[in-house]
ROZALO-754936 format. One record per atom (N, C-alpha, C, O): residue in one letter; z, x, y. Coordinates in steps of 0.02 Angstrom, whole numbers, plus 32768, in hexadecimal, padded with zeros to 4 digits. Each point is the difference from the previous one (the first is absolute). Layout:
# ROZALO-754936
AZXY ...
***
This chain:
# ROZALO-754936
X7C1A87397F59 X801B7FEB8040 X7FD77FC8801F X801D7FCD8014 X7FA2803A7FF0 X7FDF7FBA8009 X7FF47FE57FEB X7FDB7FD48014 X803E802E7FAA X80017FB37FC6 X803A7FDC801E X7FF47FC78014 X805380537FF4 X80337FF1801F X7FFF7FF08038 X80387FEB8011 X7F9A80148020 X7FFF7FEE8031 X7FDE7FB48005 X80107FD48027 X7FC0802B7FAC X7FCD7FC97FFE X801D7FBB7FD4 X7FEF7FC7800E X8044804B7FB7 X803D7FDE7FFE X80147FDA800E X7FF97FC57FF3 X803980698042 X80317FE68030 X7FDB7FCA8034 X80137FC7800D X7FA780648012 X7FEC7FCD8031 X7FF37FBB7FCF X80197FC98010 X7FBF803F7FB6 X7FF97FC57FEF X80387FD87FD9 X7FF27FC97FE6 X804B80508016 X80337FC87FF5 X80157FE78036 X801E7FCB7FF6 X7FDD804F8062 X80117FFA8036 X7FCB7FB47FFB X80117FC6800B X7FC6804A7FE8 X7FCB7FBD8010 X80047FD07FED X7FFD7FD3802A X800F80137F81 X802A7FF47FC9 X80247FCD8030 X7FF07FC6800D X80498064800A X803B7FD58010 X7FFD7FE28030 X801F7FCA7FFF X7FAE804E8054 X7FE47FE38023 X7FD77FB87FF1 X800E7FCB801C X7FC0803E7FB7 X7FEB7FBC7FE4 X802A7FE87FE4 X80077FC88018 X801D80417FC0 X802B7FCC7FD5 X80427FCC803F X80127FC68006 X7FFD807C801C X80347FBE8038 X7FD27FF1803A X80117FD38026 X7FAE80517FE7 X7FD57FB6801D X7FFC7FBF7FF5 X80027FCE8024 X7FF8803C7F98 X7FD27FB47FD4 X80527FE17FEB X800D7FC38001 X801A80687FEF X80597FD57FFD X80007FD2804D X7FF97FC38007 X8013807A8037 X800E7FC5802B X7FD07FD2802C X80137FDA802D X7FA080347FB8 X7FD07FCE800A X80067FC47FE6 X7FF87FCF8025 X801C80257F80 X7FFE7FD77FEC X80367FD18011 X7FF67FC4800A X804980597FF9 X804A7FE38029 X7FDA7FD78041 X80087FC5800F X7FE280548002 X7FEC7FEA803A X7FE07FB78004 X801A7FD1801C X7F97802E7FB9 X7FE17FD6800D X7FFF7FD87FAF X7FE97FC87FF7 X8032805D7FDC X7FEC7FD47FB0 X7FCA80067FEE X7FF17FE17FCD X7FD980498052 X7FCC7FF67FE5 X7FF0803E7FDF X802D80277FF4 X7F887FE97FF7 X800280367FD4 X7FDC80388045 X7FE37FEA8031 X802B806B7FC0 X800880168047 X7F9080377FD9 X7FEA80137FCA X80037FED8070 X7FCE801F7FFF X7FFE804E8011 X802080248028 X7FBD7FE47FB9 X7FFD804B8036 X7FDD80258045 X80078037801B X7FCD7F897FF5 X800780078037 X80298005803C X7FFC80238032 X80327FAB7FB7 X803D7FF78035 X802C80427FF9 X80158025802D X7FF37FE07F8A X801F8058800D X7FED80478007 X801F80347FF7 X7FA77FBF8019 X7FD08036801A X80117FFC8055 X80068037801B X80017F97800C X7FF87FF08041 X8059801A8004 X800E801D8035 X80207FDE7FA5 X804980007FFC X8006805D7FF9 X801D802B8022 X7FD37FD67FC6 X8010805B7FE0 X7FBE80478005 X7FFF80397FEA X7FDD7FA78033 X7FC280208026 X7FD7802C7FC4 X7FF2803C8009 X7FFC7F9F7FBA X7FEB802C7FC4 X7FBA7FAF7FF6 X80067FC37FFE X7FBB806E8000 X7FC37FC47FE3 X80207FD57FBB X8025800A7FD0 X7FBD7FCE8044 X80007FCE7FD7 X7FEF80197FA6 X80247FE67FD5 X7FB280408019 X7FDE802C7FDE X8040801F7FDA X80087FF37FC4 X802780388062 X8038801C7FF5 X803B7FC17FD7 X80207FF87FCC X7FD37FE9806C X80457FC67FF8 X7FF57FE07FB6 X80297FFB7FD3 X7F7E7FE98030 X80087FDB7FB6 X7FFD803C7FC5 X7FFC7FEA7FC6 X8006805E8041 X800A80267FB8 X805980078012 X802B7FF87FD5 X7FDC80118057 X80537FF58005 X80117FC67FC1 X800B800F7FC5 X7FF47FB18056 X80057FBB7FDD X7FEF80097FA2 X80237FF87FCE X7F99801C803C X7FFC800B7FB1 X8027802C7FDA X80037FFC7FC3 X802280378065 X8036803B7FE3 X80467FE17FF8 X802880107FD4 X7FE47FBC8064 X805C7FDF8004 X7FF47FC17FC1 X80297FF77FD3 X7F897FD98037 X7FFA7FE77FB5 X801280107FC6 X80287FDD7FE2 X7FB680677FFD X7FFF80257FCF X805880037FEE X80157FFA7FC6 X800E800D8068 X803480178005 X802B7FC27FFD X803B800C7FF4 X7FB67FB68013 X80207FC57FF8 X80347FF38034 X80397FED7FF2 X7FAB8023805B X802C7FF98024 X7FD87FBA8028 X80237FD5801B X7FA180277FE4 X7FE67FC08014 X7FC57FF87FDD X7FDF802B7FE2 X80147F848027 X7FC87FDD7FD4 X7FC17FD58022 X80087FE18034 X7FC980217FB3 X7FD47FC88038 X7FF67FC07FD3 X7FF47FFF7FC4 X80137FD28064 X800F7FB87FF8 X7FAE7FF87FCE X7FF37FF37FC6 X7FE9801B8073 X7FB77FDA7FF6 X7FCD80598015 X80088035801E X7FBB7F9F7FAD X7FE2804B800C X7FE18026804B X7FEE8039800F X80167F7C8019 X7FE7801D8038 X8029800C8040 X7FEC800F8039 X80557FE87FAE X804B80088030 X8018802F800D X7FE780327FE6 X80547FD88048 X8013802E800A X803480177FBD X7FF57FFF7FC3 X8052801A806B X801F80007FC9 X80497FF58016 X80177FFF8039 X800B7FF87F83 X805A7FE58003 X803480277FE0 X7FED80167FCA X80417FF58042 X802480167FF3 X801C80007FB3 X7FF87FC37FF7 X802380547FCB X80167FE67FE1 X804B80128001 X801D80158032 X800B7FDE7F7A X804E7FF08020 X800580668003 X80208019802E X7FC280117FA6 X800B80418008 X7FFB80198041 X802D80238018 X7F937FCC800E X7FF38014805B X80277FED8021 X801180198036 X80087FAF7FAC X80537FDB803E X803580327FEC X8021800F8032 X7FF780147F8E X802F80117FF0 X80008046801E X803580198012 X7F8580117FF4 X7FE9803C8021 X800E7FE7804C X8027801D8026 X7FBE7FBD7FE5 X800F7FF9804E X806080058010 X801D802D801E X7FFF7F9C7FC5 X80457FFC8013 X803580357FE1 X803A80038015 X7FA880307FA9 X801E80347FFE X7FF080368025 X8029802E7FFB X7FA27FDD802F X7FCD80498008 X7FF7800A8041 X801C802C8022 X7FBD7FAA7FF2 X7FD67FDF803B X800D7FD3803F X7FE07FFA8035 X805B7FE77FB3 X80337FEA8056 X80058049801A X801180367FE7 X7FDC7FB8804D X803780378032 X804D7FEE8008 X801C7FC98005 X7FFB80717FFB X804C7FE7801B X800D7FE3804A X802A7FD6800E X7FA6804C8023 X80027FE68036 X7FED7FC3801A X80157FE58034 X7FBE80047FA1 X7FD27FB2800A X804E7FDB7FC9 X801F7FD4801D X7FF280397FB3 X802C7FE47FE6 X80317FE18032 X800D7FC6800F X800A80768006 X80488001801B X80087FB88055 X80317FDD800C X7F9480258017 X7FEF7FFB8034 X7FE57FBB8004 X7FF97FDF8034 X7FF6800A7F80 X7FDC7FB07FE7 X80477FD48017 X7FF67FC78014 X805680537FEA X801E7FC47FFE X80047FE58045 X800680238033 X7FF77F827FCC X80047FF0802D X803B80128031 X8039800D7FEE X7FAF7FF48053 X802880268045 X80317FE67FFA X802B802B7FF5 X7FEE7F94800D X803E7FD9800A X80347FDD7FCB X802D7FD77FFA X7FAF80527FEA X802D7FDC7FA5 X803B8000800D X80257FCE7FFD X7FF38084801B X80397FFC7FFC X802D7FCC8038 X802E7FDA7FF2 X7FBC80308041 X80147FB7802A X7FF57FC57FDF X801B7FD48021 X7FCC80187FB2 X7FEF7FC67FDD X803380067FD8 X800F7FC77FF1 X800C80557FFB X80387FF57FB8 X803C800C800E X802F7FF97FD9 X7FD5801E8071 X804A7FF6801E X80117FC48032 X80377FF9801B X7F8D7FDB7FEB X80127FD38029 X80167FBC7FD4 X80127FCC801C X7FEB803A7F9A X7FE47FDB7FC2 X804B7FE97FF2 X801980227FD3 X80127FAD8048 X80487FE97FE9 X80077FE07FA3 X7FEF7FCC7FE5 X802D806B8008 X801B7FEC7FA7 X803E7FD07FF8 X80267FFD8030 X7FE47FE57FA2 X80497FD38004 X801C80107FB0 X80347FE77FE8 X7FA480417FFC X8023801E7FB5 X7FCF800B7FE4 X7FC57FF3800E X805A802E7FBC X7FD9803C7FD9 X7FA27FEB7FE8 X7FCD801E8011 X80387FB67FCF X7FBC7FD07FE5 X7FD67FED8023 X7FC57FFA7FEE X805B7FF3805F X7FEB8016804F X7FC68032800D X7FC37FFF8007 X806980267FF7 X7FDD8054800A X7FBE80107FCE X7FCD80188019 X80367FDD7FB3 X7FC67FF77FC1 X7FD77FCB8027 X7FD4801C8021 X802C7FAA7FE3 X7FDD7FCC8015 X7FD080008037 X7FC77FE88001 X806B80458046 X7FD37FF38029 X7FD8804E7FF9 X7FC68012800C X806880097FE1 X7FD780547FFF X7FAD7FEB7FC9 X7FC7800F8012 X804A7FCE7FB1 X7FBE7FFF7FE3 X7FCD7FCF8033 X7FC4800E8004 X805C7FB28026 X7FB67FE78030 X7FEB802A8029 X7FCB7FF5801C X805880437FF1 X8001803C803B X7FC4801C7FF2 X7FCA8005801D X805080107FA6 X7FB3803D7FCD X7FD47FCA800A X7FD48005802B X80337FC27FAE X7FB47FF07FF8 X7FED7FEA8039 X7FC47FF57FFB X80527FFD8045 X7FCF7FFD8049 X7FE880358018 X7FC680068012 X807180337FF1 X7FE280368020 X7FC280207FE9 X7FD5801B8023 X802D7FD87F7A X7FC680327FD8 X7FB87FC27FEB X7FCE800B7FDC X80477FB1804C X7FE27FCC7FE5 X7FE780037FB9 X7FD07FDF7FED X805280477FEE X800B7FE47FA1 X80377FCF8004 X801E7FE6802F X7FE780147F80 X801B7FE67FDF X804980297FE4 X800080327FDB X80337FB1803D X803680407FFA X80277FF07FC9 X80037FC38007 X801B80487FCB X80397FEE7FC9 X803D8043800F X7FFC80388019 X803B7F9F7FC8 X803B801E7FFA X80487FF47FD2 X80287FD58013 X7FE3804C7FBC X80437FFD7FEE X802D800F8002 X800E803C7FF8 X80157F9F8012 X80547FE88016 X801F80027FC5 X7FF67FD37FD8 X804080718015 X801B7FFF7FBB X80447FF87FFE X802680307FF9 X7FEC7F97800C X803D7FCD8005 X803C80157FD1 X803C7FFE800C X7FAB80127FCA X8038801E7FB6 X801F803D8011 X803C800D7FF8 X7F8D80248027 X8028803C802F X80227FDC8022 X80397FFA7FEA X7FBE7FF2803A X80257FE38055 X80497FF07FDA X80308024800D X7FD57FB27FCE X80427FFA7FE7 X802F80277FE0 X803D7FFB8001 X7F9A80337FE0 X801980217FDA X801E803B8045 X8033801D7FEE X7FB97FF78052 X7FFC8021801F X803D7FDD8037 X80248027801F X7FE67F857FEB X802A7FE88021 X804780037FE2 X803180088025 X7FD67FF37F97 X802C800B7FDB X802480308010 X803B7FFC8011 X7FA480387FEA X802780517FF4 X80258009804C X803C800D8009 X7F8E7FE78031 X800F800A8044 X80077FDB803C X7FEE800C803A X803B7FAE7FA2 X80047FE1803F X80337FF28005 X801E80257FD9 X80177FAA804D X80377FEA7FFD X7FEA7FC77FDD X7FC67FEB7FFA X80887FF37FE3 X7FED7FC77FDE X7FF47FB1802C X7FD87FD57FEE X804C80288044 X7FD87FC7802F X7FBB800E801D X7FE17FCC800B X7FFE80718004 X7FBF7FEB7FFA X7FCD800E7FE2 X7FC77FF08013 X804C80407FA1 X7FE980007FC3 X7FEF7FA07FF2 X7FC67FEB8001 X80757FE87FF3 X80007FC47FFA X7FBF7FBD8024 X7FDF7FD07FEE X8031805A8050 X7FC67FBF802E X7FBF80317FE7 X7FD97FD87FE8 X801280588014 X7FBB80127FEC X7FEC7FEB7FB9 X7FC97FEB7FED X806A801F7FF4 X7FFE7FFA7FB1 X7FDF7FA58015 X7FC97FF17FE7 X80557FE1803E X7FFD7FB87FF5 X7FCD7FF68031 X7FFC7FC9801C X7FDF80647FF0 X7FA67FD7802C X7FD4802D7FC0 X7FCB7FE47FF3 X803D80497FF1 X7FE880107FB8 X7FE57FF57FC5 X802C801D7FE0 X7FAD7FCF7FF6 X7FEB7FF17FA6 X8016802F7FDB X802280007FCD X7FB780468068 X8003803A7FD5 X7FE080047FDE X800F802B7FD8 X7FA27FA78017 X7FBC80207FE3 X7FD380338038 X7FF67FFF803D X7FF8802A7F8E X7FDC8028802F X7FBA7FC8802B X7FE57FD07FE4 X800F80438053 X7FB67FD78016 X7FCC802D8028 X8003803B8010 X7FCE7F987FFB X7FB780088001 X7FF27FD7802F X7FFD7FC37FFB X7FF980678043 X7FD67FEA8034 X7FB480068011 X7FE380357FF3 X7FFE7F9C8028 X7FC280158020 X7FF87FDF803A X802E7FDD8016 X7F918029800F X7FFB7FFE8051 X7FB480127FF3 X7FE980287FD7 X7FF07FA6805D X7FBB80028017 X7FD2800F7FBD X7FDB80318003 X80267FAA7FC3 X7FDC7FF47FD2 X7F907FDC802D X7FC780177FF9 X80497FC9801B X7FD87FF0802F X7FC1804A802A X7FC87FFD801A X806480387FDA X7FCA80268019 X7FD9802F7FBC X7FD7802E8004 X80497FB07FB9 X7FCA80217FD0 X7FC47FE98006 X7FCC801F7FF7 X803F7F8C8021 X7FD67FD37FF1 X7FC07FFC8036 X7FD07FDA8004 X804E8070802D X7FC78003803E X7FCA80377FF3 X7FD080148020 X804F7FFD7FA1 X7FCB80407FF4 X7FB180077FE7 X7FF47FDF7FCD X7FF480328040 X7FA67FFD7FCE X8017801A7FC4 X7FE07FF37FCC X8031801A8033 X8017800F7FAF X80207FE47FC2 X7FFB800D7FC4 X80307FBB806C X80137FC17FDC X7FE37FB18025 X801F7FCE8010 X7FA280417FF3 X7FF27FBC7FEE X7FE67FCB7FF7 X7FF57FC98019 X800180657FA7 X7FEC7FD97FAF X804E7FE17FE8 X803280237FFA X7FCA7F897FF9 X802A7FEF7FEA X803A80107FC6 X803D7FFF7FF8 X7F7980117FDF X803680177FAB X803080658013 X8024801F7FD9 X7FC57FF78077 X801080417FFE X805E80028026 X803480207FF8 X7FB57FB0802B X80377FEA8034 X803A7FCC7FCE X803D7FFB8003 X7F967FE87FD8 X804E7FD07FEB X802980387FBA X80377FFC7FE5 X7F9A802A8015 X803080357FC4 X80278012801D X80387FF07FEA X7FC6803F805D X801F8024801F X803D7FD98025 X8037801A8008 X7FBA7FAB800B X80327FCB800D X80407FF37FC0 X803D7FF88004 X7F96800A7FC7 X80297FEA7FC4 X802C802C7FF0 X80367FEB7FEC X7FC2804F8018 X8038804C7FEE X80367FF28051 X803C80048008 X7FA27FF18016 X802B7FFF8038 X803F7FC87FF8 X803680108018 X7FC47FB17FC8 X801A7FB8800A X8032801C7FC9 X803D7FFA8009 X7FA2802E7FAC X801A80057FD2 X803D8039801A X80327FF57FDE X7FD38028803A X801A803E8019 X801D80457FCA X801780368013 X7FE27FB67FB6 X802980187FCC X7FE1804E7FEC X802B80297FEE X7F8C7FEE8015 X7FEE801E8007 X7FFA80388043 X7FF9803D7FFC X800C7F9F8039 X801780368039 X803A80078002 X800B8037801A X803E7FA17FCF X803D801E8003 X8006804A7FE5 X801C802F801D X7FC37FD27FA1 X7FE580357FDA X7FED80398033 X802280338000 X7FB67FC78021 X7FFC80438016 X800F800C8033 X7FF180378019 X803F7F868015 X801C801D8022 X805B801F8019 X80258014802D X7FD27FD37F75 X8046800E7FF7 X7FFC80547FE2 X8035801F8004 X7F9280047FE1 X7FF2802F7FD0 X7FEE80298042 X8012803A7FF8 X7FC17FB28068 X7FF0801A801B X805580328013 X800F803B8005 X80147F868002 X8058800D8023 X800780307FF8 X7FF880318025 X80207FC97F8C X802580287FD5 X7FDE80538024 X80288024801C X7F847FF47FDE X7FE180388017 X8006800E8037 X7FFE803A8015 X800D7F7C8021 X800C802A803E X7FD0801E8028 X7FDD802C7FE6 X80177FC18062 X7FBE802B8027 X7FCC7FC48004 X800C7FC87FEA X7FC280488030 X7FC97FD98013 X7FCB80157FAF X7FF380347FE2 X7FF97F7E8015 X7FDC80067FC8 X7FC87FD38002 X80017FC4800F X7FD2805B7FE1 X7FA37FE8800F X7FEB7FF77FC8 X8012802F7FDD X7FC57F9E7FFC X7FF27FD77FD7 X7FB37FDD8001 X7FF47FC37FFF X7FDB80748003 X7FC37FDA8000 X7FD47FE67FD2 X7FF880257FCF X7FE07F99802F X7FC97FE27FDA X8034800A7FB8 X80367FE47FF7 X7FA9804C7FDB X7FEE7FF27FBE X8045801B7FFF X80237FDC7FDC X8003805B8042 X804480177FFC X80347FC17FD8 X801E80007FCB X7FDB7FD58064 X80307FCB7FE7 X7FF57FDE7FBF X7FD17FEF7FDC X8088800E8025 X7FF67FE77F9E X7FE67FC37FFD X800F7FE97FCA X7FD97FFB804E X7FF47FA78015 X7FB37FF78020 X7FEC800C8039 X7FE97FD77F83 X7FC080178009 X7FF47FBB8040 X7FCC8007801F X80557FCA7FF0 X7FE77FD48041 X800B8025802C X7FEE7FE58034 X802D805E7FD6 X80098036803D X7FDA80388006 X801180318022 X7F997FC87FA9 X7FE480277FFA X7FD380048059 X7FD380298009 X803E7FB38020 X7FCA80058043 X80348005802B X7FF07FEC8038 X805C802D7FC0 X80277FF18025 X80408061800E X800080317FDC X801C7FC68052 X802380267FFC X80267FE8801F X80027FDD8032 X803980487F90 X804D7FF18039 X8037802C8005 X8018801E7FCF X7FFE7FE5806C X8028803F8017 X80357FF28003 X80057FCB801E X804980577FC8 X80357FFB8006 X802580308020 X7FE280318015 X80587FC97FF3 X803580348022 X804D7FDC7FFE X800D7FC5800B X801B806B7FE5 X805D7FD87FE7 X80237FFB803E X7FF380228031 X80337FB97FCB X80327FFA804A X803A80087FD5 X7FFB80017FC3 X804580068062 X803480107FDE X803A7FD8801F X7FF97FD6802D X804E80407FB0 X8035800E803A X802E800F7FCD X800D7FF27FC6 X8009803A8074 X801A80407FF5 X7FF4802A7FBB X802F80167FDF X7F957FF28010 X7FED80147FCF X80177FE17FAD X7FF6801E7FCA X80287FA48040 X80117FEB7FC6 X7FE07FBC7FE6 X80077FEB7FC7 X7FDD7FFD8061 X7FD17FB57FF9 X7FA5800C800C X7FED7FFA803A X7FF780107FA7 X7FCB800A7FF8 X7FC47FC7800E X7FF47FEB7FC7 X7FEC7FF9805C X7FD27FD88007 X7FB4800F7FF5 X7FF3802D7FD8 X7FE07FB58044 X7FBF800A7FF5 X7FD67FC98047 X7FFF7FC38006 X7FE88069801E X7FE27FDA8026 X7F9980117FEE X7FF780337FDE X7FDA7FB18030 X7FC980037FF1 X7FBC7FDA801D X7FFE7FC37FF3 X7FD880538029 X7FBD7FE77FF9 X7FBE7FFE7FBD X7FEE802A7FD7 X7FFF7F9D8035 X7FDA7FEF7FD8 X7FB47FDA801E X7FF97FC3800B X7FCC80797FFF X7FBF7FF78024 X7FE5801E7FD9 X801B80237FD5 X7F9A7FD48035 X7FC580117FE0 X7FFD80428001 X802A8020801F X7F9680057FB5 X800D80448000 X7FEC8011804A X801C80338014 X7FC57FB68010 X7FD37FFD804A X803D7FF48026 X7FF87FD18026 X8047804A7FDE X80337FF38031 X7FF380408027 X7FD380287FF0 X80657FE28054 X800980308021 X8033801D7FEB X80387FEE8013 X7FBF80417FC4 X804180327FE7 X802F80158048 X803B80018013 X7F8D800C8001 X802B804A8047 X802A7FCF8029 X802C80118027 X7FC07FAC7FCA X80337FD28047 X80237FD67FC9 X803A7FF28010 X7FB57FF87FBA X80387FDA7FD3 X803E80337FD3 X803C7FF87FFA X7FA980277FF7 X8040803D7FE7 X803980088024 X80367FF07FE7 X7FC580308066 X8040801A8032 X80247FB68021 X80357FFB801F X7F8E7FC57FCA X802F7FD58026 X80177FE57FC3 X801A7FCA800E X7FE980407FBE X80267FD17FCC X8035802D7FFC X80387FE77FF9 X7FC380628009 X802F80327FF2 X8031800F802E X802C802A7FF4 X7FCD7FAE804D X802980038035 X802C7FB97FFF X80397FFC8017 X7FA67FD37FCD X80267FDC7FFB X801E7FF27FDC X80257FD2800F X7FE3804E7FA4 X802380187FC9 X803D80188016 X80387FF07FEB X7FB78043804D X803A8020801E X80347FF5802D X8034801F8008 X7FA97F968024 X802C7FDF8022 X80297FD57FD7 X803B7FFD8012 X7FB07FDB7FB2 X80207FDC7FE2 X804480247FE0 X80367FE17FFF X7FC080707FE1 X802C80217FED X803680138041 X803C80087FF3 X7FB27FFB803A X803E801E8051 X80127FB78014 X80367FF9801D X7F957FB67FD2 X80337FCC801E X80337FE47FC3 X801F7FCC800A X7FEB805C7FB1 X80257FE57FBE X80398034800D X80347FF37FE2 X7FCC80498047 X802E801B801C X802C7FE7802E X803C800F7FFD X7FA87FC58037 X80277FDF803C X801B7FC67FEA X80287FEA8029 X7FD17FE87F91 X800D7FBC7FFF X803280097FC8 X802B7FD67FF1 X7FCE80657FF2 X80387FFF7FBC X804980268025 X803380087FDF 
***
């Protein structure tokens, strides 16, 4: 019984240090000490760094330099954003007025709605936002259910290749993390190339739900310092899209998640009002 007890407290501690030093490092980029999370969670310093050497061991964080604090790696981000959000700090991160923000937002057609909804994401989450627009549905979907005069005028502002948006590329380029030239122009280059994120965010669609993608996770080793989060928009459950951020592993999960996922959701209720 007091092995079990001693445990528990010390996985309680565990997780205490580990989303200290998560949302320390979010915070400042730098590597987090244990002093500072000794002063944070009221445990000596003494405690905190055999804490650190136990979440090490464990490969949830790493120290840069031998005399540093410490960082997160992509496993401690993935513990944090599966484990370790609160639901309440989650829920409560999205900005107050979004939703007044996305109803005051005038659309003039469908590609519209994609366009300004992805500059939307990437101001509100200041990332870098991408999105696909899967055009081959859309037709295939105007076909079956529209009348034929305005099946016709949609069909003729149309290609009907699927596409690939992005928005605020510019704030990878603000990060400490990118920038080193040769780190930033890779990550630029998958981006320009797009052919590889259609990929998964055509494969995210298809699964459906909010989907988290950190560091080494991604199939695309220029996305090894990067994470990127997706979630599907729809309409009427038959056109499948992909909306997404793309930030460093050092993003704010708890405030970029509910606002990309809310606005996933407006885009799906304004493809309801325009069709």
């Amino acid at each position: 019984m007091v092995n079990q007890m001693q445990k528990e407290l010390r996985l309680k501690r565990q997780k205490s240090v580990l989303t200290m030093i998560v949302k320390c490092h979010i915070s400042t980029a730098e590597p987090v000490g244990s002093h500072l999370i000794s002063r944070e969670i009221g445990l000596s310093s003494a405690t905190i760094r055999n804490i650190m050497y136990e979440l090490e061991e464990m490969g949830f964080i790493w120290q840069p330099h031998t005399s540093s604090g410490r960082v997160p790696t992509y496993k401690g981000y993935r513990m944090y954003v599966d484990s370790l959000m609160e639901e309440k700090e989650f829920l409560e991160s999205r900005p107050a007025n979004l939703d007044e923000v996305l109803s005051s937002i005038k659309f003039d057609s469908i590609e519209d709605i994609i366009i300004k909804g992805l500059q939307l994401c990437s101001r509100i989450t200041s990332q870098t936002c991408i999105a696909l627009f899967p055009t081959l549905k859309l037709k295939r979907y105007l076909t079956e259910n529209l009348e034929e005069r305005t099946r016709d005028i949609l069909t003729f502002l149309y290609d009907f290749d699927d596409r690939f948006y992005y928005d605020g590329a510019h704030y990878l380029a603000e990060q400490p993390e990118f920038k080193d030239v040769e780190t930033i122009s890779a990550v630029l280059k998958v981006l320009e190339e797009k052919k590889d994120l259609l990929c998964i965010l055509e494969e995210d669609s298809k699964a459906g739900g909010i989907k988290v993608h950190i560091g080494s996770e991604n199939s695309m080793s220029q996305f090894n310092r990067c994470s990127l989060i997706t979630v599907d928009y729809n309409l009427e459950d038959k056109i499948k899209g992909s909306l997404g951020i793309i930030g460093p592993m050092r993003m704010e999960y708890e405030r970029v998640i509910p606002a990309v996922n809310r606005i996933a959701e407006s885009i799906s209720e304004l493809f309801d009002e325009i069709i």
